[in-house]
FIFI-856875 format. One record per residue (C-alpha): y, x, z; residue in one letter. Coordinates in pm, 1 decimal. Layout:
BEGIN
+----------+----------+----------+------+
:       yy :       xx :       zz : type :
+----------+----------+----------+------+
:        Y :        X :        Z :    A :
...
+----------+----------+----------+------+
This chain:
BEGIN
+----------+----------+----------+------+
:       yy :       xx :       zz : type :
+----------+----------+----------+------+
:   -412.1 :    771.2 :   -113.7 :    X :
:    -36.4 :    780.4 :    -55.8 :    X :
:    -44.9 :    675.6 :    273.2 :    X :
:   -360.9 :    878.2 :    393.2 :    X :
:   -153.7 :   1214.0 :    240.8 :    X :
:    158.8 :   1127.9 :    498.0 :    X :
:    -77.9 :   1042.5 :    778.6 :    X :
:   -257.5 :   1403.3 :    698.0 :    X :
:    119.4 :   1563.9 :    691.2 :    X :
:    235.0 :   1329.3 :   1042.7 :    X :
:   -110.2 :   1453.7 :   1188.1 :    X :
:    -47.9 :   1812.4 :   1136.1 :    X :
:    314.9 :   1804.6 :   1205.1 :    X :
:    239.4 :   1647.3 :   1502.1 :    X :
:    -63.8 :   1899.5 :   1617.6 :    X :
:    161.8 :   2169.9 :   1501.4 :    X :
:    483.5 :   2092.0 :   1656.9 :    X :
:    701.7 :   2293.8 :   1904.3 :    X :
:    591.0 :   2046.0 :   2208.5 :    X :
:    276.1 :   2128.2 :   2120.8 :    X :
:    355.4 :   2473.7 :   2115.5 :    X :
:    471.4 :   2495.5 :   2430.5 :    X :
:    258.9 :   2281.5 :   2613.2 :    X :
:    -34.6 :   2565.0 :   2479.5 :    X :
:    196.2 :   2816.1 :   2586.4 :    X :
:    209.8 :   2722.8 :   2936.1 :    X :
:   -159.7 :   2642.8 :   2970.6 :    X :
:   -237.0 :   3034.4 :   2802.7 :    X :
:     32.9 :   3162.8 :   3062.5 :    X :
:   -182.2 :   3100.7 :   3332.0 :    X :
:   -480.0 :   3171.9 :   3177.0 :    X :
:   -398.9 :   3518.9 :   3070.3 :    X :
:   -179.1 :   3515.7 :   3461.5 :    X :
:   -544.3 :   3449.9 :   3578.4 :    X :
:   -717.4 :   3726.3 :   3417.6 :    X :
:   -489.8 :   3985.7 :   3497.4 :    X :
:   -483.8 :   3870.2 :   3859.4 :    X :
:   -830.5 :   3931.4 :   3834.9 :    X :
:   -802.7 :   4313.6 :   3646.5 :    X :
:   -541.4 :   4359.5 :   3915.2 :    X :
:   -805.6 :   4297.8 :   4189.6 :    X :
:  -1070.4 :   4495.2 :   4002.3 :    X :
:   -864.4 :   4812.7 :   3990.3 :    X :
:   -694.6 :   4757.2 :   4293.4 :    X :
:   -581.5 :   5138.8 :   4410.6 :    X :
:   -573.9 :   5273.1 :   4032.3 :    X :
:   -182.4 :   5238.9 :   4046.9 :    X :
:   -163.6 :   5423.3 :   3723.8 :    X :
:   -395.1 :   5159.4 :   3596.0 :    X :
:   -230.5 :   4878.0 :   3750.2 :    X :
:     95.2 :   4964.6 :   3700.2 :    X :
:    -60.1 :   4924.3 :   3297.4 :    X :
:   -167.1 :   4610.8 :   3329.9 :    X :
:    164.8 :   4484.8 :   3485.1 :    X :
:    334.0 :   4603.0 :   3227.0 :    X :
:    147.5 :   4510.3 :   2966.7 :    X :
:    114.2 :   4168.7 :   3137.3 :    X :
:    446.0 :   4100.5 :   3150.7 :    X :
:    506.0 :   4217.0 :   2814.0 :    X :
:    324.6 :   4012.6 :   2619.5 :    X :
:    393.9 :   3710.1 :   2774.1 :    X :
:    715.6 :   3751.4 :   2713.1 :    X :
:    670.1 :   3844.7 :   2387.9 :    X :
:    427.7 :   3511.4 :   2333.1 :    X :
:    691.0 :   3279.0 :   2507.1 :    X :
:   1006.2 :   3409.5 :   2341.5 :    X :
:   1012.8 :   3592.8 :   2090.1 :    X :
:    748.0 :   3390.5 :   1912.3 :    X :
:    931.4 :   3086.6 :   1994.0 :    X :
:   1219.3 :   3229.9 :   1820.5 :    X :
:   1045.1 :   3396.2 :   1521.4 :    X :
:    873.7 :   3029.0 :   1483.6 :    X :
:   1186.5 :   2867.6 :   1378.0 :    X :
:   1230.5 :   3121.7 :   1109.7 :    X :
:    878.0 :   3189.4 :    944.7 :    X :
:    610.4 :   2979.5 :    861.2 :    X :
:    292.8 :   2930.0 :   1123.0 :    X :
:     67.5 :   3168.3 :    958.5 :    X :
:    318.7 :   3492.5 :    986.1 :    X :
:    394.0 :   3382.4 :   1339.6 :    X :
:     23.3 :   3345.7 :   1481.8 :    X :
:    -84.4 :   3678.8 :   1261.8 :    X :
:    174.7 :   3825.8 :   1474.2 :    X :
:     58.8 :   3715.6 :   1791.6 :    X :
:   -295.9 :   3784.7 :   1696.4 :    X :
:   -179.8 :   4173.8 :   1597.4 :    X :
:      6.0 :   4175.3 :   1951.5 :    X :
:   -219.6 :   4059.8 :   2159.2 :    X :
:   -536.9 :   4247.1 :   2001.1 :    X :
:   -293.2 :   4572.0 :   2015.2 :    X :
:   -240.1 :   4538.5 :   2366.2 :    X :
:   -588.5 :   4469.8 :   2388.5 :    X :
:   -687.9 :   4733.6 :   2280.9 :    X :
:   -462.1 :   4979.1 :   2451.6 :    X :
:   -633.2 :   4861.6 :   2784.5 :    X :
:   -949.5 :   4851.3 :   2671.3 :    X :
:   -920.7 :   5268.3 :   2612.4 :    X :
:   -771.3 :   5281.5 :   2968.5 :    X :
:   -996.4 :   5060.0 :   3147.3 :    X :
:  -1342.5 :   5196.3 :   2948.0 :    X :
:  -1358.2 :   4856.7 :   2834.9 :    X :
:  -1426.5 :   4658.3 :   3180.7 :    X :
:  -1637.5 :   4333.4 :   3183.4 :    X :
:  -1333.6 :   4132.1 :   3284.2 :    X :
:  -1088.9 :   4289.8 :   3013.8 :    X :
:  -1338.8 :   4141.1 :   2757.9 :    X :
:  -1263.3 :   3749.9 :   2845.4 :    X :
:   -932.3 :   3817.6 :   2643.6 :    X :
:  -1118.1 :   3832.6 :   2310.5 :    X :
:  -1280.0 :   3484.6 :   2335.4 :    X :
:   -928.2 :   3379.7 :   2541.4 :    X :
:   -705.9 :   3468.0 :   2239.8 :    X :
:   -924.6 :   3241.9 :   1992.9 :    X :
:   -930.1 :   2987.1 :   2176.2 :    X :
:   -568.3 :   2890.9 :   2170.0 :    X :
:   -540.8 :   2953.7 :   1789.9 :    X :
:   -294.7 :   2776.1 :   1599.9 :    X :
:   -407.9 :   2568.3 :   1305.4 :    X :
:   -667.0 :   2475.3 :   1071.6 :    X :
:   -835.8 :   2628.6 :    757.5 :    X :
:   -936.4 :   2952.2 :    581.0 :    X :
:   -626.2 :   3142.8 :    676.8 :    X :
:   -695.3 :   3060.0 :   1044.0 :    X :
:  -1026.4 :   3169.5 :   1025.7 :    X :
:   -948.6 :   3482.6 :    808.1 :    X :
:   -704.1 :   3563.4 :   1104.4 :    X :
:  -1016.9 :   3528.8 :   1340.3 :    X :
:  -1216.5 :   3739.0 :   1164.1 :    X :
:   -997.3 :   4061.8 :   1124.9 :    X :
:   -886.9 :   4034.7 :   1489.9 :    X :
:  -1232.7 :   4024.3 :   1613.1 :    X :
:  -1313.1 :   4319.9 :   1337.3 :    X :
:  -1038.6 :   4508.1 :   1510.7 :    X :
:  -1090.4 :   4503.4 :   1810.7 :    X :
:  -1460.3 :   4558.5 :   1807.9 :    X :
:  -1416.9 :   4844.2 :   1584.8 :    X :
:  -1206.2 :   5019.7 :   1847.4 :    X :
:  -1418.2 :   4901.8 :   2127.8 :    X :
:  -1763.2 :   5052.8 :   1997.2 :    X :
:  -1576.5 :   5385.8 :   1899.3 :    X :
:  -1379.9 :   5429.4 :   2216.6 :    X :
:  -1736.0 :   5371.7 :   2467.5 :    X :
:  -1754.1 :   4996.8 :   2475.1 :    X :
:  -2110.4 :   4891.2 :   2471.5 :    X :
:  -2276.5 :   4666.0 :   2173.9 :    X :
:  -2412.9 :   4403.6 :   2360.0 :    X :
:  -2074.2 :   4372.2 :   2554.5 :    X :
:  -1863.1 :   4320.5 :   2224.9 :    X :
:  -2161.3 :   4113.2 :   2061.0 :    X :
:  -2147.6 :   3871.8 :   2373.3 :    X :
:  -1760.3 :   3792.7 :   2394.4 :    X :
:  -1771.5 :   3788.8 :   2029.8 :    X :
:  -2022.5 :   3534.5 :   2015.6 :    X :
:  -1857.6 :   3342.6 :   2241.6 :    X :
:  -1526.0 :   3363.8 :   2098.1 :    X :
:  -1635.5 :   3230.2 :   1730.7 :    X :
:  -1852.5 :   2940.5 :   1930.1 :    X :
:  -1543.7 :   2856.6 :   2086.8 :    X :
:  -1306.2 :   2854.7 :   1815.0 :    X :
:  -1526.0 :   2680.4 :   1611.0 :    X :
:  -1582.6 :   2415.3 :   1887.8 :    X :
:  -1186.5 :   2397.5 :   1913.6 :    X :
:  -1143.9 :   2353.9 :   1503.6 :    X :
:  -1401.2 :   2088.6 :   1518.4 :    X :
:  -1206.7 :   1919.5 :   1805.7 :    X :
:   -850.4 :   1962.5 :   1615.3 :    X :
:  -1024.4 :   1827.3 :   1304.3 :    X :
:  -1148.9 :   1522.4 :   1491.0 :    X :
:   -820.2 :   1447.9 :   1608.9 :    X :
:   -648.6 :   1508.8 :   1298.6 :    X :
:   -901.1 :   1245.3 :   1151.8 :    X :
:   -816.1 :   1006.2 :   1432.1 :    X :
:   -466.1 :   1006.7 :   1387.3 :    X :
:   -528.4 :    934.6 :   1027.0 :    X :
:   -753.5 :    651.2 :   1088.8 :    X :
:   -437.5 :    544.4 :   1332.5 :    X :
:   -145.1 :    569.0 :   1058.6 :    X :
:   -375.3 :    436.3 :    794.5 :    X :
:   -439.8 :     92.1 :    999.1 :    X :
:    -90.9 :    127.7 :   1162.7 :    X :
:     23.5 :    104.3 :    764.8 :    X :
:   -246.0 :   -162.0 :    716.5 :    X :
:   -123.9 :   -378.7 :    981.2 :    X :
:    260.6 :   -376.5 :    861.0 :    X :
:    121.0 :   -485.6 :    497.2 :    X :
:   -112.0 :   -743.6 :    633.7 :    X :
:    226.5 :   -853.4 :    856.0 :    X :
:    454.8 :   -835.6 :    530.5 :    X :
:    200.7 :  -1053.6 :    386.4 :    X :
:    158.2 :  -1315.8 :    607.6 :    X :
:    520.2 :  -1318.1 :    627.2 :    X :
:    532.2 :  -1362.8 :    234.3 :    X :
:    313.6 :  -1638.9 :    238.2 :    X :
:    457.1 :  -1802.4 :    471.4 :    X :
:    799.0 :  -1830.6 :    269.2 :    X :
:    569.5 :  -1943.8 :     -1.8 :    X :
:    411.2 :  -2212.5 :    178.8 :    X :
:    789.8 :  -2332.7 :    376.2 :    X :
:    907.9 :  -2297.6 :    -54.8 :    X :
:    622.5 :  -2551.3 :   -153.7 :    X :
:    671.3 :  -2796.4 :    185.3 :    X :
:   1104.1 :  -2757.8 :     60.4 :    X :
:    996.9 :  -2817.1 :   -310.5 :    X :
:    800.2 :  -3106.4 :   -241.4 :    X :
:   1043.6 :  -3253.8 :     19.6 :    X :
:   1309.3 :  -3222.3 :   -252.8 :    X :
:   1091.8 :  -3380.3 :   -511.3 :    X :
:   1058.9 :  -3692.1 :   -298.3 :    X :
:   1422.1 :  -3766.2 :   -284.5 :    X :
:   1508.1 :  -3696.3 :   -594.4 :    X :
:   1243.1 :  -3948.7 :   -706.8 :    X :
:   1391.1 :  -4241.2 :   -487.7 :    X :
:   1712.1 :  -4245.4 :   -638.0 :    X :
:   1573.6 :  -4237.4 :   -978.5 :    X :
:   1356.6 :  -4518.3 :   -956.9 :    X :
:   1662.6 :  -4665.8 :   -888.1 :    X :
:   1848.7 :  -4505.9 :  -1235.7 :    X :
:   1540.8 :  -4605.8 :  -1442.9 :    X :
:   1507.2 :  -4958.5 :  -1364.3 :    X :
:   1867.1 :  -5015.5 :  -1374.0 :    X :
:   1906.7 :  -4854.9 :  -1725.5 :    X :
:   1576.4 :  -5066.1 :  -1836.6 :    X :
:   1703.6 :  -5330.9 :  -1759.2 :    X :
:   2026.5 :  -5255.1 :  -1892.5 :    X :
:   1881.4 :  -5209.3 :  -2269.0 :    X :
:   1637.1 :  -5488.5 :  -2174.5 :    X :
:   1920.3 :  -5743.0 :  -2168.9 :    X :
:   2211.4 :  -5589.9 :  -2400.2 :    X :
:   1921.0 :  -5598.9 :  -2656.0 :    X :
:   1859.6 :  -6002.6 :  -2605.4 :    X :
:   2253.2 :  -6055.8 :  -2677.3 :    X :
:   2277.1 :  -6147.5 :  -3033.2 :    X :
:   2645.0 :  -6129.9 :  -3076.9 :    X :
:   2735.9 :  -5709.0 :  -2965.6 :    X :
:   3045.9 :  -5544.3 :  -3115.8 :    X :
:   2944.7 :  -5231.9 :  -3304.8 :    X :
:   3042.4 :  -4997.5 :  -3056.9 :    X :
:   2766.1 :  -5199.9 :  -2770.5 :    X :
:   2528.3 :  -5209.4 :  -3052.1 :    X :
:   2565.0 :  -4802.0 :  -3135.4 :    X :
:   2510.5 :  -4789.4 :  -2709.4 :    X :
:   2156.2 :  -5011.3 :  -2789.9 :    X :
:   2035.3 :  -4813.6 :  -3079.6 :    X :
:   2085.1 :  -4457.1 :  -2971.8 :    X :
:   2262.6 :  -4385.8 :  -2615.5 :    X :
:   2067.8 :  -4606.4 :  -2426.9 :    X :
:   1716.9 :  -4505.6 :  -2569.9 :    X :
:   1837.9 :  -4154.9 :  -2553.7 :    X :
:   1999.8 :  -4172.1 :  -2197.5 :    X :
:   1640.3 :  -4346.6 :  -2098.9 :    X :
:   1426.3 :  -4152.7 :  -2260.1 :    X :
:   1653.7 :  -3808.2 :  -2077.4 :    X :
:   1530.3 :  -4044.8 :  -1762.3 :    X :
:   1171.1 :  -4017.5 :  -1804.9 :    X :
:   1151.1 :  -3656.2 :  -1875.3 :    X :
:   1344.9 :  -3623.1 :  -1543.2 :    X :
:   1094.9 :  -3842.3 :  -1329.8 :    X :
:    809.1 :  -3686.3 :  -1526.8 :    X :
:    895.3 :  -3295.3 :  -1429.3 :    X :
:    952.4 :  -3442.9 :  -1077.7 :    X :
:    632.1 :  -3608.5 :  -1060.7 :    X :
:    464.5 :  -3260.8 :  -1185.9 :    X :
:    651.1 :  -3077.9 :   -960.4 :    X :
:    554.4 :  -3319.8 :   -625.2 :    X :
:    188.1 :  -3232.9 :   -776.7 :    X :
:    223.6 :  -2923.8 :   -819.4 :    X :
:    355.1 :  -2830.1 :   -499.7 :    X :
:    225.0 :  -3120.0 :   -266.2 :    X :
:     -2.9 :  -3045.4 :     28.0 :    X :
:   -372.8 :  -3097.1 :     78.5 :    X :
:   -718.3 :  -2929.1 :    -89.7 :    X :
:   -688.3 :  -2936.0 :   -495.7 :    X :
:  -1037.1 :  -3163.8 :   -569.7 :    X :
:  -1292.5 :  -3018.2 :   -818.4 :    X :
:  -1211.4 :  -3314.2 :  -1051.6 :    X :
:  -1260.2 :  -3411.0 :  -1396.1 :    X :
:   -910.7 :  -3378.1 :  -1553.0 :    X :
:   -737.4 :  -3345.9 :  -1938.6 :    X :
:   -695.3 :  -2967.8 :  -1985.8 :    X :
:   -427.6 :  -2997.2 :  -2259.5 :    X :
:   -222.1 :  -3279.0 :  -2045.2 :    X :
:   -214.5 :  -2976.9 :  -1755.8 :    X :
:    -89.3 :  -2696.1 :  -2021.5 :    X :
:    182.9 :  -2955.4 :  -2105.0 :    X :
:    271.7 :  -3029.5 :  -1691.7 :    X :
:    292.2 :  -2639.5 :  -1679.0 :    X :
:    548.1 :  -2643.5 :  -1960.5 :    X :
:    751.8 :  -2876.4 :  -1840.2 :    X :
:    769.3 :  -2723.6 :  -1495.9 :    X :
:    842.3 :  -2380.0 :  -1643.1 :    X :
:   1081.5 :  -2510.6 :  -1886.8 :    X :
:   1371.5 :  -2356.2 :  -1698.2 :    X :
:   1262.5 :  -2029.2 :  -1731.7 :    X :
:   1179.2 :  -2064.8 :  -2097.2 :    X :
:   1523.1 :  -2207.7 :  -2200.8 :    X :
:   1689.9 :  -1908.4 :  -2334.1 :    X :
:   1361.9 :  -1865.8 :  -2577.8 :    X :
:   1143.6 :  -2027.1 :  -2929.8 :    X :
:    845.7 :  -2226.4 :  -2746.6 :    X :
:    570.0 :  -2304.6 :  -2963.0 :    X :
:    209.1 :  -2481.0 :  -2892.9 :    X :
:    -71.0 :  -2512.8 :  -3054.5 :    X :
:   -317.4 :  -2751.2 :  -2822.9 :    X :
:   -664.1 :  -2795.0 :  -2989.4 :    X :
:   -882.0 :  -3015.1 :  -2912.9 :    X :
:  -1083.0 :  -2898.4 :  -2605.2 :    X :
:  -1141.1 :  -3301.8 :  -2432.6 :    X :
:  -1189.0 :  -3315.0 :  -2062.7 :    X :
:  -1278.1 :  -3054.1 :  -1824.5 :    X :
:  -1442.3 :  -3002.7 :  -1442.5 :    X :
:  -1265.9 :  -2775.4 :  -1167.7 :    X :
:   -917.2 :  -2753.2 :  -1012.5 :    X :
:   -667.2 :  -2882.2 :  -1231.4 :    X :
:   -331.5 :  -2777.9 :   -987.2 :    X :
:   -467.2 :  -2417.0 :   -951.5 :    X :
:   -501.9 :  -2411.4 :  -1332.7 :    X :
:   -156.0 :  -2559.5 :  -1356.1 :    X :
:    -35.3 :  -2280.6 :  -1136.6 :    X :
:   -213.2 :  -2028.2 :  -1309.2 :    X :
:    -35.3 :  -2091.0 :  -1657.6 :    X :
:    331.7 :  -2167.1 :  -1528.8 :    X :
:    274.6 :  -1816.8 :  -1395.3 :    X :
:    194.9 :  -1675.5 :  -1767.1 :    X :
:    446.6 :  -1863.4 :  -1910.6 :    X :
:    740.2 :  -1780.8 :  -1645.9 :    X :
:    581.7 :  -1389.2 :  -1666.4 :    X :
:    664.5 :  -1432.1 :  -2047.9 :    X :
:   1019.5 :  -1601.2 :  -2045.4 :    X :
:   1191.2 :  -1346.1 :  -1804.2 :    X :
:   1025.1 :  -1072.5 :  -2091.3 :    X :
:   1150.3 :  -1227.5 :  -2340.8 :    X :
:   1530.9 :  -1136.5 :  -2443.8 :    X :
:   1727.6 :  -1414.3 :  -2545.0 :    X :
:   1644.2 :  -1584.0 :  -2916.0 :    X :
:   1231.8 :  -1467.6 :  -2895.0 :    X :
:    937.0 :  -1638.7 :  -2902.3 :    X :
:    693.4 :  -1762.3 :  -2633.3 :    X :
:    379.4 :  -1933.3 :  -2757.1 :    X :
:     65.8 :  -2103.0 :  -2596.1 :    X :
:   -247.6 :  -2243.4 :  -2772.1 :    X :
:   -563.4 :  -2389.1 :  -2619.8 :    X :
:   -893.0 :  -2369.8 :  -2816.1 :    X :
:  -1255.4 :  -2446.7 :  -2728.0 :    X :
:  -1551.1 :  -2205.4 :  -2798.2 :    X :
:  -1873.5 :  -2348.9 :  -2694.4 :    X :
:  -1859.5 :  -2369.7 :  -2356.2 :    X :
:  -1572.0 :  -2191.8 :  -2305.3 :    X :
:  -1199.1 :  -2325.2 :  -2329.7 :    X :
:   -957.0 :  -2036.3 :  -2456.4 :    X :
:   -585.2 :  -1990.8 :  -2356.2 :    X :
:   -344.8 :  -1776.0 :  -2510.7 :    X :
:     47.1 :  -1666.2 :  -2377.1 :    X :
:    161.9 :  -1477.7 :  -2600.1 :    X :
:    533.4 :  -1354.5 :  -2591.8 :    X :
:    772.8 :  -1097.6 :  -2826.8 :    X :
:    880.2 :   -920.2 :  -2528.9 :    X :
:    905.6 :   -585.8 :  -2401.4 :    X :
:    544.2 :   -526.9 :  -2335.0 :    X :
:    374.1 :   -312.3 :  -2055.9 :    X :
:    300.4 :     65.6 :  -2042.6 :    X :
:    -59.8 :    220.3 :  -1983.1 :    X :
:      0.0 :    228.6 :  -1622.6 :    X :
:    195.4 :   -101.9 :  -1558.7 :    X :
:   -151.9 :   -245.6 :  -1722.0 :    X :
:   -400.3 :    -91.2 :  -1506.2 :    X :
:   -238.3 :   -203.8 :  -1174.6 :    X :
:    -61.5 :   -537.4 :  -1322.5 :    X :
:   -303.3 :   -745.0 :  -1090.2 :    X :
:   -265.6 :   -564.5 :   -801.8 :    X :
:    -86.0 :   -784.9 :   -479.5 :    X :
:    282.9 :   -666.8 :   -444.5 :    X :
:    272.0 :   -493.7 :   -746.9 :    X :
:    593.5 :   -575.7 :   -961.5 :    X :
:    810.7 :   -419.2 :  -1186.1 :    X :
:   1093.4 :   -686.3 :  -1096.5 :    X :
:   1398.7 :   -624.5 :   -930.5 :    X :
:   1374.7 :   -612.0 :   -553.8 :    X :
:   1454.1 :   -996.6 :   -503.9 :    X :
:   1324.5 :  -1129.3 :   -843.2 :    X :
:    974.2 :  -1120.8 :   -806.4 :    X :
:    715.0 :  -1033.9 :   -519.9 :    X :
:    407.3 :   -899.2 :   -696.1 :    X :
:    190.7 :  -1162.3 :   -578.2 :    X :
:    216.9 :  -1419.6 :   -880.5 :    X :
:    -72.0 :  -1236.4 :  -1123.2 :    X :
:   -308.5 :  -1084.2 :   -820.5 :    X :
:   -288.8 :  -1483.5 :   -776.3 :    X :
:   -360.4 :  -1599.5 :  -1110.4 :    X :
:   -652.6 :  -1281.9 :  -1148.7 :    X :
:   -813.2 :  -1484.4 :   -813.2 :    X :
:   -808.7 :  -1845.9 :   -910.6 :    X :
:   -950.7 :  -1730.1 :  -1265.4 :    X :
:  -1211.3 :  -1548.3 :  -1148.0 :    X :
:  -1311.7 :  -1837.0 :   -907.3 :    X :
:  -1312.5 :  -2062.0 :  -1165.5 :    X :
:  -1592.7 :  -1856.4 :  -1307.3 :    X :
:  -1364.5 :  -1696.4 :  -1624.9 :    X :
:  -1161.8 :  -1423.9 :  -1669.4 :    X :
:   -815.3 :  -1239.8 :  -1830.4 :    X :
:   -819.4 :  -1025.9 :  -2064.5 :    X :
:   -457.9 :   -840.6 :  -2160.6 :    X :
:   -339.6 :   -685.8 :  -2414.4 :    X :
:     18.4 :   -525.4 :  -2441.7 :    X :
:    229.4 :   -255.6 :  -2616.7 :    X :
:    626.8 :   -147.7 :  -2513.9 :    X :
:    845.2 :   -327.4 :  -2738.5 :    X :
:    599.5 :   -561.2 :  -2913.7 :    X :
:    553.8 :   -816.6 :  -2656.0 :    X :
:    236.5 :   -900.3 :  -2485.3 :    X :
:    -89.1 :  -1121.4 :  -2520.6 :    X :
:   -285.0 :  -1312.4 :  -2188.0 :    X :
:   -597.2 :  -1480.9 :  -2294.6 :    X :
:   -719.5 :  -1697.9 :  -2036.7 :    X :
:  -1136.4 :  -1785.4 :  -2093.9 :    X :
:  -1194.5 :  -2045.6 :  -1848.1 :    X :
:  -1587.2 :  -2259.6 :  -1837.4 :    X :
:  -1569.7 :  -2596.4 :  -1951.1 :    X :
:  -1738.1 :  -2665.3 :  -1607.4 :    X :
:  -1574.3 :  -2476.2 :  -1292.5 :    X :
:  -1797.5 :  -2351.9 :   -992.3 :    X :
:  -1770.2 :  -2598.5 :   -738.9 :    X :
:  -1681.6 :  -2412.9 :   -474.2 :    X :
:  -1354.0 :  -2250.2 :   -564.1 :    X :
:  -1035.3 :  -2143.2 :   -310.0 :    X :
+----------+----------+----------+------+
């Protein structure tokens, strides 16, 4: 709606605008040049007469081209064109009473409406009390009925023909500005996703040689216990390295090759298989790759016993690290995050649930909308929920939320024991 209101206000400043002013102007110059050429011919000999209509010629198109033009950039367009209509209807008038309202005089009635300013009831209000005007004069001054009723007729035909036209083009420049703005999101987008796809190739490429190198560490260290442990005689300082730093160091190790082996997973290439998989051993992969995020906060789980599951176990995975990152950067510093799996039948429930700041009414009702964020520009991008809303949805489940400023906020994930095959 935003963007359709500007295009509406471009449209009209556009169709309103001093080029388009005077681009009118000229084009009415030598129409109402043309007419009075023509009066000028009619009378020809009546110098009184045409001496009139040279004056009043000249007049009013000066008047028109520059003393509107100046009045324009000091009043609004209604005062200005109820002006000109008053003018030129005047003037109208006046030779109307001299000329005993000739045939040709009358194509000025029609010819001022036709190069009306504007669009709406004003315009037509405008319309109607300069065409009440000047056929009140005309029928008491001698002008015949069926004279002022033709003109007349065709005057509102064409100004209504000419509304209908501005409309239409109005409408089309709308249409224009609204795809225009469609485009440069659908650009920004593709541009997004493309970062996010050159992040996941990087993340994955980094994965790989950091696992390399440790392979290296953990066999090494293995070993290293492996043998120090064989040695019966060890002074007490070797034996307090085969007790507890060793193990410790080792164990440090494997929870380093484990979160890279989630995160080559997680971010690896290729279509995600509608597998069977261990729903509980995904929350945990999603913990430990959002365990950075979480650091500064209480983490708690409560995994029930839900057993094996059928769909797409790295969309799920990407689904909760989402939730859970969402929930640490709400979280201030010493507050709880919290995630417990449950089944229900059929179903298999997840709760995120966080002591945050919690959401407002409105943040709510568009919080799965793409690009919508409430991040600083640079944190986040808006597209991380829209995503999660998607793959859920796919997956044949859905999210319900529930939220309140400064008491945190609750995501319960209810996901089918068995996913839809066919799932993006």
């Amino acid at each position: 709606m935003k963007h359709e209101l500007l295009a509406v206000g471009r449209a009209a400043q556009l169709t309103d605008s001093a080029q388009a002013r005077h681009a009118v102007h000229r084009v009415a110059g030598w129409g109402a040049g043309a007419i009075n050429v023509a009066l000028i011919c009619a009378f020809w000999g009546q110098w009184r007469v045409v001496s009139l209509f040279v004056c009043m010629g000249l007049g009013i198109t000066l008047f028109n081209l520059l003393f509107l033009e100046w009045l324009a950039d000091r009043f609004s367009s209604h005062v200005v064109e109820a002006l000109r209509m008053g003018v030129n209807g005047t003037g109208l008038c006046v030779l109307g009473v001299v000329t005993q309202w000739h045939v040709l005089l009358w194509a000025f009635v029609p010819f001022n409406m036709f190069w009306a300013f504007g669009v709406g009831p004003w315009v037509r209000l405008r319309m109607a009390l300069y065409l009440g005007a000047v056929n009140t004069v005309a029928l008491l001054t001698g002008a015949r009925p069926s004279m002022a009723l033709a003109f007349s007729l065709i005057g509102v035909i064409g100004y209504l023909v000419s509304e209908r036209r501005v409309e239409m083009l109005r409408e089309a420049m709308v249409q224009l500005e609204t795809a225009h703005q469609e485009m440069r999101r659908m650009h920004e987008r593709a541009l997004k996703q493309e970062h996010l796809s050159s992040l996941g190739l990087l993340a994955a490429g980094v994965a790989h040689e950091i696992n390399n190198p440790m392979s290296f560490v953990t066999s090494n260290v293995g070993s290293m216990l492996r043998d120090l442990r064989e040695e019966k005689a060890l002074s007490e300082v070797m034996r307090e390295y085969v007790d507890d730093v060793l193990p410790g160091t080792l164990d440090g190790i494997q929870r380093v090759n484990a979160i890279v082996a989630d995160l080559r997973r997680f971010s690896g290439g290729g279509v995600d298989r509608h597998t069977d998989y261990d729903f509980n051993a995904e929350v945990e992969m999603g913990l430990r790759i959002a365990q950075v995020q979480l650091g500064h906060v209480q983490v708690e789980k409560e995994l029930g016993e839900v057993g094996r599951v059928v769909g797409h176990p790295r969309q799920l995975v990407q689904v909760l690290v989402n939730l859970m990152v969402n929930a640490g950067q709400a979280t201030a510093p010493g507050g709880r995050v919290r995630i417990s799996t449950r089944r229900e039948g059929e179903q298999i429930l997840v709760v995120v649930r966080d002591t945050g700041a919690g959401m407002s009414e409105e943040t709510k009702r568009r919080l799965f909308e793409p690009f919508f964020t409430t991040k600083a520009p640079g944190v986040g991008m808006g597209l991380g929920l829209s995503v999660a809303y998607g793959i859920v949805r796919a997956h044949g489940g859905h999210i319900e939320v529930e939220s309140e400023l400064g008491k945190g906020t609750v995501f319960t994930l209810a996901l089918p024991r068995v996913a839809p095959a066919a799932s993006p």
